[in-house]
Residue frames relative to the residue before (quaternion, step in Angstrom):
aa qw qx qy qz dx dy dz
X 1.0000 0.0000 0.0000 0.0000 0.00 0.00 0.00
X 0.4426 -0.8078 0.3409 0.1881 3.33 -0.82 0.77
X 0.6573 -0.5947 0.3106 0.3434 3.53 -0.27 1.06
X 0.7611 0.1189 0.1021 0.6294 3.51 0.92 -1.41
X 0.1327 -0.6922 0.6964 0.1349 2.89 -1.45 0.41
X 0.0138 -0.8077 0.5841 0.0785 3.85 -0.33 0.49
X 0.0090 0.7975 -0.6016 -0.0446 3.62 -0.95 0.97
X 0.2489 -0.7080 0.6288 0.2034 3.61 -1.54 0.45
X 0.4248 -0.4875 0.5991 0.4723 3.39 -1.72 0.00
X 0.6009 -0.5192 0.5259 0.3045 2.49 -2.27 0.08
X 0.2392 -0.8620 0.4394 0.0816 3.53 -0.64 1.39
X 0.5886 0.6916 -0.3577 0.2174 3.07 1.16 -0.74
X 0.5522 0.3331 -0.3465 0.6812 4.19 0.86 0.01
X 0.7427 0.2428 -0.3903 0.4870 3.89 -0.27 0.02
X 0.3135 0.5537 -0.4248 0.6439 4.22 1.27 0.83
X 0.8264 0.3596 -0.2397 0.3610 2.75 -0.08 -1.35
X 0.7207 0.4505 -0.2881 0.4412 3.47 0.50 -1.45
X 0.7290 0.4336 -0.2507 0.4666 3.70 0.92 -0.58
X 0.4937 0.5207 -0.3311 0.6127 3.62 1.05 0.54
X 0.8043 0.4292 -0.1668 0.3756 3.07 1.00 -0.93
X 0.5880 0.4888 -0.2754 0.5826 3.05 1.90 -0.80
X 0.3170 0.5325 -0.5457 0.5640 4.48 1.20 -0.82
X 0.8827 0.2873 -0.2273 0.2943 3.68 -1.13 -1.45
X 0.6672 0.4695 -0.3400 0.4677 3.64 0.79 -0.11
X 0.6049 0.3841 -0.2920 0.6335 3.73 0.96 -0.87
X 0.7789 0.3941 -0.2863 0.3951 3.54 -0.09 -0.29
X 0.3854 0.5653 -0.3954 0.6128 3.31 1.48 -0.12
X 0.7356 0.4721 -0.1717 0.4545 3.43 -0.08 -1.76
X 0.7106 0.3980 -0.3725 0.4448 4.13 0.68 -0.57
X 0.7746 0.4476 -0.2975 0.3334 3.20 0.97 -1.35
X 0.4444 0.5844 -0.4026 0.5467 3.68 1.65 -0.06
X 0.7435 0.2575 -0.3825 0.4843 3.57 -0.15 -0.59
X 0.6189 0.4746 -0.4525 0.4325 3.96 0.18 -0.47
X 0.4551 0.6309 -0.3202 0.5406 4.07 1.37 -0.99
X 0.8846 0.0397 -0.1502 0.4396 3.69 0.00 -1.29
X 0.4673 0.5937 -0.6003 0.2622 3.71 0.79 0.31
X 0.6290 0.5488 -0.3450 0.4291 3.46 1.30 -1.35
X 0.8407 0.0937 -0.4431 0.2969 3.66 0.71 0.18
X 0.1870 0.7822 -0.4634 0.3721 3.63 1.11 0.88
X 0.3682 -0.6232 0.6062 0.3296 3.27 -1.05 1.12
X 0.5925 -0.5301 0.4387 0.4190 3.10 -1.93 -0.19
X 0.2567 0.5664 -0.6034 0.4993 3.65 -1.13 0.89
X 0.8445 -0.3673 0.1961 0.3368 2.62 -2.51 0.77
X 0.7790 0.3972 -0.2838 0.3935 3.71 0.38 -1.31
X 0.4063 0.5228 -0.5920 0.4595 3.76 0.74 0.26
X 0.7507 0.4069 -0.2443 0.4596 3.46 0.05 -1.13
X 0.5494 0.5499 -0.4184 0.4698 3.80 0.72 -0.39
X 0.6057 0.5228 -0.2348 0.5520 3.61 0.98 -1.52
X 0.8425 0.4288 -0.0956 0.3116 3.70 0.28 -0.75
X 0.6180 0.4037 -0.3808 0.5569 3.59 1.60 0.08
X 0.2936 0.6269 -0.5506 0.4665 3.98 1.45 0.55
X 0.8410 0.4337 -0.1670 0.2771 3.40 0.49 -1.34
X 0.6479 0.4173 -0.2618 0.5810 3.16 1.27 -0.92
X 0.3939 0.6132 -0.5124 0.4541 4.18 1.30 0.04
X 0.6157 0.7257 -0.1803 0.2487 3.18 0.87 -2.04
X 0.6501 0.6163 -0.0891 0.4354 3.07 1.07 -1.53
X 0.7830 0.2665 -0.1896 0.5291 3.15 0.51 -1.26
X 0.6222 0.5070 -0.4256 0.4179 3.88 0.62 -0.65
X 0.8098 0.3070 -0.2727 0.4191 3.89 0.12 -1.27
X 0.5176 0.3613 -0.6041 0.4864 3.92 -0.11 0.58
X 0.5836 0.4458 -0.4783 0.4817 4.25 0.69 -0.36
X 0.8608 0.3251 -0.2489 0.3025 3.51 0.41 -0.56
X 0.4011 0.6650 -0.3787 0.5035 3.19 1.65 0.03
X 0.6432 0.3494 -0.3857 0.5617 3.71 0.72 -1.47
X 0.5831 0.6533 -0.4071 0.2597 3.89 0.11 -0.63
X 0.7280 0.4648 -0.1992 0.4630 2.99 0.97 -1.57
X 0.6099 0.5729 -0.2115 0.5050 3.59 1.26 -0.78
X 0.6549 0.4413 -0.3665 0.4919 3.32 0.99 -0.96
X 0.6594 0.3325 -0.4468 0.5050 3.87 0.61 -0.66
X 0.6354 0.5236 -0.4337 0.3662 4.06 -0.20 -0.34
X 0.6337 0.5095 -0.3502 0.4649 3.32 1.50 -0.38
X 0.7446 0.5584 -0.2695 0.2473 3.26 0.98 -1.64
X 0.1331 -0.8226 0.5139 -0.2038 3.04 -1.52 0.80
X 0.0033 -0.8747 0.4845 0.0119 3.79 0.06 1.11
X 0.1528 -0.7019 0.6956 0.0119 3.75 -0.56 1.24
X 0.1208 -0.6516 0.7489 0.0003 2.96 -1.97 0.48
X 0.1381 0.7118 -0.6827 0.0909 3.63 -1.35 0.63
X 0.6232 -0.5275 0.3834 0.4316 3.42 -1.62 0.14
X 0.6324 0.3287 -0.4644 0.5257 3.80 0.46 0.23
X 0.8668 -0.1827 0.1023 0.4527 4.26 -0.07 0.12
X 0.6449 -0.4401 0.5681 0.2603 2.81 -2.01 -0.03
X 0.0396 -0.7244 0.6867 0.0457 3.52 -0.71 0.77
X 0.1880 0.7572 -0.6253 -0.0136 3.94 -1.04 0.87
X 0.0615 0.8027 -0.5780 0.1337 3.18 -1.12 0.95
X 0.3899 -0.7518 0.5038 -0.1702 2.73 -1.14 2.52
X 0.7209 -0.1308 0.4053 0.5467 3.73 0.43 0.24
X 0.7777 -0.1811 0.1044 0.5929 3.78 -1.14 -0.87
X 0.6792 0.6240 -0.2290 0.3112 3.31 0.93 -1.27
X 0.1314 -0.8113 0.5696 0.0094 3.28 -0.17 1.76
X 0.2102 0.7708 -0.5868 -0.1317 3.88 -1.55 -0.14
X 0.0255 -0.8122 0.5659 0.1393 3.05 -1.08 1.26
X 0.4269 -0.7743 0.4613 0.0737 3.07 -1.20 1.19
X 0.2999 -0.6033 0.6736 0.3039 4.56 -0.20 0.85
X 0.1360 -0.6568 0.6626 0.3331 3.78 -0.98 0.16
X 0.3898 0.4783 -0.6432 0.4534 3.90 0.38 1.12
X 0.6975 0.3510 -0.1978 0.5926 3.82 0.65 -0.28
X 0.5620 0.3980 -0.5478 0.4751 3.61 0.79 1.07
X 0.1384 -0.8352 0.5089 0.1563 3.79 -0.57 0.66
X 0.7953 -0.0201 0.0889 0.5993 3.46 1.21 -0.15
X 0.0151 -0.7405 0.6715 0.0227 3.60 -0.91 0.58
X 0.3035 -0.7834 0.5387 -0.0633 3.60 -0.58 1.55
X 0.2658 -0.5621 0.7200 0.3083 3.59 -1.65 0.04
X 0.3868 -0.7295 0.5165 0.2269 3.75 -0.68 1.32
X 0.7105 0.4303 -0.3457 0.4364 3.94 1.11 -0.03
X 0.5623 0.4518 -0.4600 0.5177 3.50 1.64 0.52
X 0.1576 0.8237 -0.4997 0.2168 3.76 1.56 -0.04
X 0.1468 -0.6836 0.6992 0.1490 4.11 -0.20 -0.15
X 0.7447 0.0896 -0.2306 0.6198 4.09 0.74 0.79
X 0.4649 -0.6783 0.5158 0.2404 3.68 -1.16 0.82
X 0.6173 -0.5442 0.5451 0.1603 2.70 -1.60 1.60
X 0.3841 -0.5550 0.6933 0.2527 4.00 -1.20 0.77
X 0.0999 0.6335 -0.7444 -0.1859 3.25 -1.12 0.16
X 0.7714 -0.4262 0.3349 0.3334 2.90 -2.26 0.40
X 0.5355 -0.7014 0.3572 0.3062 3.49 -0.95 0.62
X 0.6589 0.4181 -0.0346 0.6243 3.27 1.35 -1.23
X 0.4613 0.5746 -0.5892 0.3315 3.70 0.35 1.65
X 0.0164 -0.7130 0.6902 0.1220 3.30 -1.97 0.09
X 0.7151 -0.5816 0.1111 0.3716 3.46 -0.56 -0.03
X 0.5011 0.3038 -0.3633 0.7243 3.87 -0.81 1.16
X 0.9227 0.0448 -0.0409 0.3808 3.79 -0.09 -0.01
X 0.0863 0.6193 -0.7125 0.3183 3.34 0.34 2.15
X 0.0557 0.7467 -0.5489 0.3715 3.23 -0.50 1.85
X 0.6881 0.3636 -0.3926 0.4901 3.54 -1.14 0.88
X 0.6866 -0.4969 0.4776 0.2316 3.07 -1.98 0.77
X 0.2694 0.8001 -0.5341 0.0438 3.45 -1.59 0.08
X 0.4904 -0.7330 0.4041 0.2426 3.60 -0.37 1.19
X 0.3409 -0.6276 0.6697 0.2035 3.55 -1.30 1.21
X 0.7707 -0.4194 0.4094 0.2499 3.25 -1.70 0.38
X 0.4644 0.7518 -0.1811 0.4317 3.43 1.54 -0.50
X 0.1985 -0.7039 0.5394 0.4173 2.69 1.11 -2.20
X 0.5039 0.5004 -0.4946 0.5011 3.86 1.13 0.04
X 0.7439 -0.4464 0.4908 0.0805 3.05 -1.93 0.83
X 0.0107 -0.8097 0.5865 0.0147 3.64 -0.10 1.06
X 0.2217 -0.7498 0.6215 0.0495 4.21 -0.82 0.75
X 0.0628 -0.8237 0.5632 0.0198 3.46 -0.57 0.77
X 0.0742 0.6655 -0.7217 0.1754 3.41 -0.85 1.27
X 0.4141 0.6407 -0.5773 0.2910 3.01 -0.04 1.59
X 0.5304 -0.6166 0.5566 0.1696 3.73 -1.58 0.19
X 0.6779 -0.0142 0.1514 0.7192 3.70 0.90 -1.39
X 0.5963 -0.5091 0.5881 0.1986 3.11 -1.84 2.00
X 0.7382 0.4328 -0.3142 0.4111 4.03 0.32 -1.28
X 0.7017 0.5294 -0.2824 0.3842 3.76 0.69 -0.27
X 0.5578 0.7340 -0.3192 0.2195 3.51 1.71 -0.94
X 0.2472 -0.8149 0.5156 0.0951 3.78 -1.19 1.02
X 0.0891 -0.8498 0.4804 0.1979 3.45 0.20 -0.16
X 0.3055 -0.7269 0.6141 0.0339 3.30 -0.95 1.32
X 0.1157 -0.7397 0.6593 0.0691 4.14 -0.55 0.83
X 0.2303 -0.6977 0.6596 -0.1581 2.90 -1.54 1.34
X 0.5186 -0.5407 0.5781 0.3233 3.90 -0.83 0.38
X 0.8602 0.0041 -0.1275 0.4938 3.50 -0.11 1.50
X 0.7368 0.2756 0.0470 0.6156 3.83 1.50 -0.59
X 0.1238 -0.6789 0.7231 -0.0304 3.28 -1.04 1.29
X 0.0932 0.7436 -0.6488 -0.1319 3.75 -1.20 0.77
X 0.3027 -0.7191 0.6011 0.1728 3.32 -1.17 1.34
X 0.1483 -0.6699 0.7251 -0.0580 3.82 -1.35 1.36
X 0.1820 -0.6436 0.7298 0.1420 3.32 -1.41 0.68
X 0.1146 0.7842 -0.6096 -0.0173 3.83 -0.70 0.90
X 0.8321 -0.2615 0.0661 0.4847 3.67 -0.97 1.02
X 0.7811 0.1609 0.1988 0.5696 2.48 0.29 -2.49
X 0.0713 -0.8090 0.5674 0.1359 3.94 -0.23 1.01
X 0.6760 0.3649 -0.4199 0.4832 3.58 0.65 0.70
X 0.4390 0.5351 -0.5322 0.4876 3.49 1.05 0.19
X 0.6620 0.5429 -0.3472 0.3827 3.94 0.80 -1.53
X 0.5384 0.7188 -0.1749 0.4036 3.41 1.22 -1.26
X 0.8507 0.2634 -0.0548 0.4516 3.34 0.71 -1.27
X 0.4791 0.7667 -0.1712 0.3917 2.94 2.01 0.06
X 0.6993 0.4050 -0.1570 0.5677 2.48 1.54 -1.78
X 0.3232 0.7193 -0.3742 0.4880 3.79 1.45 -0.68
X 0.7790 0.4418 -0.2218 0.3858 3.73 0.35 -0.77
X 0.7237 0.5151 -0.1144 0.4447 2.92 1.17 -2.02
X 0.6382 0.4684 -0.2426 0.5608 3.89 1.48 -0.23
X 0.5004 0.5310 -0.4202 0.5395 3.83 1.30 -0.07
X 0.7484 0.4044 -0.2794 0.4453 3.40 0.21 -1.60
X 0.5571 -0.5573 0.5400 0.2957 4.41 0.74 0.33
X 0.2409 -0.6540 0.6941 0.1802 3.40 -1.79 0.59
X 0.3749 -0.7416 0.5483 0.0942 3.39 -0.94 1.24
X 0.7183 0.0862 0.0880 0.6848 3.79 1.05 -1.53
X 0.1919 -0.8506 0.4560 0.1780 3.74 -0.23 0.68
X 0.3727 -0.7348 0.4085 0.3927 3.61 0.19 0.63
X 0.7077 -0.4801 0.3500 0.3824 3.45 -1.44 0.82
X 0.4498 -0.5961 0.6315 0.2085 3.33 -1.15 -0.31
X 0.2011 0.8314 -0.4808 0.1925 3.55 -0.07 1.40
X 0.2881 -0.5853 0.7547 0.0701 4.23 -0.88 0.86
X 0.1608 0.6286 -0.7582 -0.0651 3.19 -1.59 0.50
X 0.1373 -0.7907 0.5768 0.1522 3.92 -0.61 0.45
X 0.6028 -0.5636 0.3963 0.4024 3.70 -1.12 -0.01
X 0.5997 0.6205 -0.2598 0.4333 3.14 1.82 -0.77
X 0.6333 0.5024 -0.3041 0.5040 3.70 1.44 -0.43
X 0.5438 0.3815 -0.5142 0.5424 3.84 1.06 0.38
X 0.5022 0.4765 -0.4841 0.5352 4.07 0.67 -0.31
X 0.7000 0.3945 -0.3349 0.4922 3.73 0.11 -0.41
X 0.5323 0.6956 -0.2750 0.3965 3.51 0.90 -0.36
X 0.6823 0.5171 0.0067 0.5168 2.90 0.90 -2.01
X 0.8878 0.1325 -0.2341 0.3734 3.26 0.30 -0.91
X 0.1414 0.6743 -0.5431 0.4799 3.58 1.51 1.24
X 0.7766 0.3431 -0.2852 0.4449 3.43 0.10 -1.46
X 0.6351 -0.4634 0.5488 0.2839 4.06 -1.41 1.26
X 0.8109 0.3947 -0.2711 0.3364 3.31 -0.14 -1.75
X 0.7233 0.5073 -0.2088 0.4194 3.56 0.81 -1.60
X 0.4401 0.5903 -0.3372 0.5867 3.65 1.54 -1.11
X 0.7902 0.2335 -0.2938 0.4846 4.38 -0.40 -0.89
X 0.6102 0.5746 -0.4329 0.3318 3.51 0.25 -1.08
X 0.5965 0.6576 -0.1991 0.4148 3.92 1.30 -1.27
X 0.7630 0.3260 -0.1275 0.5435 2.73 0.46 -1.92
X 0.4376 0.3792 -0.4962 0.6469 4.57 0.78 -0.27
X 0.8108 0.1660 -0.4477 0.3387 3.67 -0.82 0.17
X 0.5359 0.5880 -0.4388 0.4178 3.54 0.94 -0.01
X 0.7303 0.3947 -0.2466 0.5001 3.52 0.17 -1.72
X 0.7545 0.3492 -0.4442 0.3339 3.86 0.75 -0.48
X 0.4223 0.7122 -0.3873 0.4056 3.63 1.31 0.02
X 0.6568 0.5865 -0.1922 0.4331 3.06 0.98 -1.49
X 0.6391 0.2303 -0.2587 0.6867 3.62 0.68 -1.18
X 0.7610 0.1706 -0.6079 0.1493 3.02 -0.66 0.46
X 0.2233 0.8258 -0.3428 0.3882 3.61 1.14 0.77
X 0.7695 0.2871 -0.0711 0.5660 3.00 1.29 -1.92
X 0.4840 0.7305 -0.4002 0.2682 3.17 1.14 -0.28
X 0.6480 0.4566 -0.0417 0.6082 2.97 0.87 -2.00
X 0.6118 0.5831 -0.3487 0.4050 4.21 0.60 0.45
X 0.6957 0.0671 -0.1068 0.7072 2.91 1.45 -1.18
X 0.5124 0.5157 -0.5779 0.3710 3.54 0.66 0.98
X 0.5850 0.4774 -0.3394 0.5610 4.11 1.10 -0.13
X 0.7482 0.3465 -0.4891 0.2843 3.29 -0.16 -0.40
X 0.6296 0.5239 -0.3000 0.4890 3.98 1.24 -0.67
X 0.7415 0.3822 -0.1019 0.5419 3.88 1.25 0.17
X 0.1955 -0.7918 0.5493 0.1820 3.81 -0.38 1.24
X 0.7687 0.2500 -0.1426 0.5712 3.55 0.78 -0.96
X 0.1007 -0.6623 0.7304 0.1331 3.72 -1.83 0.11
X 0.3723 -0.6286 0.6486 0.2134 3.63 -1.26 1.00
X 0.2973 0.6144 -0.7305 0.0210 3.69 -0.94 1.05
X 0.7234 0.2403 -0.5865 0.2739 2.59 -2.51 0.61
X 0.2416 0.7042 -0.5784 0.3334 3.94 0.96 0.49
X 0.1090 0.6862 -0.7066 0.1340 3.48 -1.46 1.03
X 0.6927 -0.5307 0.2922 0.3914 3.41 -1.16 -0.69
X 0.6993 0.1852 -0.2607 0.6393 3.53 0.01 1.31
X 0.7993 0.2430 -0.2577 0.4855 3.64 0.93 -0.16
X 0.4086 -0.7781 0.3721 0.2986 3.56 -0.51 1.66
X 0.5564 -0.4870 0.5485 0.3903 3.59 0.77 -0.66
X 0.3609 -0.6819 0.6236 0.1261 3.57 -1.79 0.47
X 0.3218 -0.8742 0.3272 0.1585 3.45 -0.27 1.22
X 0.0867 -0.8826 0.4560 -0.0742 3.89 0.06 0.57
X 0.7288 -0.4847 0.3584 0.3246 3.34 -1.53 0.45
X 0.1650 -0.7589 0.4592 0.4312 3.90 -0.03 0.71
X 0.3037 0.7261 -0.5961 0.1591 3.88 0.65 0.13
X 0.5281 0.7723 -0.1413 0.3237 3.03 1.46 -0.84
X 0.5225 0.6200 -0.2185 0.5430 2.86 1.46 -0.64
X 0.7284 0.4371 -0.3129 0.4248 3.74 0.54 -0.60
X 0.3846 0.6363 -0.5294 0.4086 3.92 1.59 0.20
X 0.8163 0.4001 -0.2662 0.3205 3.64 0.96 -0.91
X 0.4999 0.4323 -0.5055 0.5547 3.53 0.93 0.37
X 0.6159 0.5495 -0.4434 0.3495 3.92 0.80 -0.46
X 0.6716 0.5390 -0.1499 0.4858 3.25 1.30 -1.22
X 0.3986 0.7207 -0.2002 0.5306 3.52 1.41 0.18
X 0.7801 0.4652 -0.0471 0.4157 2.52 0.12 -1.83
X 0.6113 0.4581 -0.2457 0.5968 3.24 1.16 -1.19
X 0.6674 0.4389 -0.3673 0.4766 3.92 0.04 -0.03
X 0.5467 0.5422 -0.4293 0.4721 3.65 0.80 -0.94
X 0.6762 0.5664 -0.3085 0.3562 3.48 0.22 -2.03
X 0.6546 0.6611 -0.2672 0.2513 3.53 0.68 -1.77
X 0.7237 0.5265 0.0080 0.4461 2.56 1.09 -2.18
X 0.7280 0.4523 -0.3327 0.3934 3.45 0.73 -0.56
X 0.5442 0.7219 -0.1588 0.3969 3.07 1.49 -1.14
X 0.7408 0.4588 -0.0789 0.4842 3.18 1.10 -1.48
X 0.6744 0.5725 -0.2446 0.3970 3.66 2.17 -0.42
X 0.4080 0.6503 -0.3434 0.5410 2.88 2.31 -0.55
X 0.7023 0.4771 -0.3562 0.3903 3.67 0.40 -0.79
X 0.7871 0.2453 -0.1934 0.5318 3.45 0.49 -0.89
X 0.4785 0.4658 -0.5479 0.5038 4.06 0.89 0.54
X 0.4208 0.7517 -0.4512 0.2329 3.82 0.83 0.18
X 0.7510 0.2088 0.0691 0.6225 2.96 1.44 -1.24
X 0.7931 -0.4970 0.2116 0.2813 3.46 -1.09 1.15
X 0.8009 0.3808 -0.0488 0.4596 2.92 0.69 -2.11
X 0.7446 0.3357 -0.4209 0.3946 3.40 0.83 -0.86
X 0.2453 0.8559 -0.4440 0.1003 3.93 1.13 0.06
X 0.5994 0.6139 -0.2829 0.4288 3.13 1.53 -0.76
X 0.5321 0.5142 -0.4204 0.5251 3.73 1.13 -0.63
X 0.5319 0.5548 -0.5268 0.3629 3.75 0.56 -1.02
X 0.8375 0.4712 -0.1673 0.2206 3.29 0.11 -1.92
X 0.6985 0.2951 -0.2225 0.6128 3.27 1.73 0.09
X 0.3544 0.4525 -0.6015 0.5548 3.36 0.71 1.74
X 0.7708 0.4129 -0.3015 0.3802 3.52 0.80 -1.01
X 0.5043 0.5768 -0.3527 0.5372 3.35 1.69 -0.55
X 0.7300 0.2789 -0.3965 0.4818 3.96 0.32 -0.51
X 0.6721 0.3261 -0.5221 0.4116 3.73 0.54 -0.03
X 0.5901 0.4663 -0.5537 0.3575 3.65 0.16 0.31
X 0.7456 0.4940 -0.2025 0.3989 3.57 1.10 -0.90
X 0.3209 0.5982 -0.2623 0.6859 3.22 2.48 -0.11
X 0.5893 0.4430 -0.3564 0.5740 4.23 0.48 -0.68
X 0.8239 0.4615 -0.2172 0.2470 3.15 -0.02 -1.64
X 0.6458 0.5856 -0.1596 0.4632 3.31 1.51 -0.44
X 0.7118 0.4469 -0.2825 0.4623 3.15 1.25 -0.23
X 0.3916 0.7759 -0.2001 0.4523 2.44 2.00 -0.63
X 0.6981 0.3835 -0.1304 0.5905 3.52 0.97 -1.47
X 0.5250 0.5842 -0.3642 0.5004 3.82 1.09 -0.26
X 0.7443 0.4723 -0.1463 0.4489 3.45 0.49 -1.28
X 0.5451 0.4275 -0.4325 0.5771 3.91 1.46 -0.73
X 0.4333 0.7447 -0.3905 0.3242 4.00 0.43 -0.77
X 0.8237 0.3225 -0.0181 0.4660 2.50 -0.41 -2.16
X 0.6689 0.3716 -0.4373 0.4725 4.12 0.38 -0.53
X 0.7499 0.4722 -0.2569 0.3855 3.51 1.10 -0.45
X 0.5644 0.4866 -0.3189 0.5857 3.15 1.19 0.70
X 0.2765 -0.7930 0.4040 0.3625 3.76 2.05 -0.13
């Protein structure tokens, strides 16, 4: 008999839809950033330009999503319940499992989260009880629910009678050493990070220079209709709207996000910490450049 038993959701339609949503938002950012940069200034610059700054905020959510389901993964053994969601770790003592259910034999309806879609039924919500329901699931039709002293978490693996009959096993055969009890949250690698000196300045130097260059370009447009860019030596440059100017804190912005995002992943683990610390190093030195772009261009009028 097999020590473990490790199951996944089914990913393949939450893939899809997240692949599908990456290539549509990013479509939709890199078009409006495309026609703000050639849009006079006026209403339709800004029209062209809240695609992009949407962009921004929507695809790092779906990127960690898409990652979080390729990661996720629900093991079982005779000492506990191991789930993992992306960052979001639980380990589970199976002396502190009281029951593990099929949520469509439930005799009262499961709440789901309000804010789901597929590959990512996710978020908290209160049972009728009043205990605390967690969702790490993929598909509403697949969900199991695991009960805990104070907490119920509701998982959708492949096969929800394979998990069922799994755990059925993994409670015959007795716990010998119960595994620890253990939460991990995405919010406890941010606490990580900003323990470590280097990773703590390297952040905050790509923040504070992001920022000024934000305000810069704010109170550098309103006191100026036009800006000379592409201007070098022997070539005068092509004069434009300085509204323009605000594509390059936007376009920034969109690197910071990337970059940080992508350091949380690889600050997970010791060794690969060092990649972190040079994402955060090119988005400060990414700031710092536009920065030197923006002194240029106002200095050329």
């Amino acid at each position: 008999m097999a020590d473990e038993y490790i199951f996944q959701p089914d990913r393949r339609l939450g893939i899809v839809f997240h692949l599908a949503a990456l290539l549509f938002f990013g479509f939709i950012g890199l078009f409006g950033l495309w026609q703000a940069s050639l849009a006079d200034i006026g209403p339709a610059f800004l029209l062209y330009l809240l695609p992009a700054l949407g962009a921004i905020v929507i695809l790092p959510a779906l990127a960690y999503r898409l990652f979080a389901l390729r990661s996720a993964m629900y093991s079982l053994e005779r000492e506990g319940v191991h789930l993992k969601w992306g960052l979001r770790v639980e380990d589970i003592p199976i002396a502190n499992v009281t029951g593990v259910y099929l949520a469509a034999e439930q005799n009262w309806p499961v709440p789901l989260p309000r804010l789901r879609w597929p590959g990512a039924v996710l978020g908290h919500r209160r049972l009728p009880g009043g205990e605390n329901i967690e969702f790490l699931a993929a598909d509403v039709r697949k969900l199991v629910l695991i009960a805990t002293p104070g907490r119920v978490y509701a998982i959708s693996p492949a096969n929800p009678q394979a998990f069922l009959l799994a755990f059925q096993r993994c409670t015959e055969m007795g716990s010998l050493s119960p595994i620890a009890s253990r939460s991990v949250y995405p919010t406890l690698i941010l606490s990580q990070v900003w323990q470590s000196a280097l990773a703590r300045f390297l952040l905050l130097v790509g923040l504070i220079f992001s920022l000024v260059l934000l305000i810069w370009v704010s109170l550098a447009i309103p006191g100026r209709s036009q800006v000379i860019l592409g201007a070098r030596p022997g070539v005068t440059g092509d004069a434009a709207p300085a509204v323009r100017l605000l594509l390059l804190p936007v376009i920034n912005s969109v690197f910071f996000l990337m970059n940080f995002f992508l350091g949380l992943y690889f600050y997970r683990r010791s060794e690969s910490q060092v990649f972190s610390h040079l994402l955060w190093m090119s988005s400060a030195a990414t700031a710092f450049l536009f920065l030197m772009a923006v002194f240029f261009i106002l200095r050329m009028g």
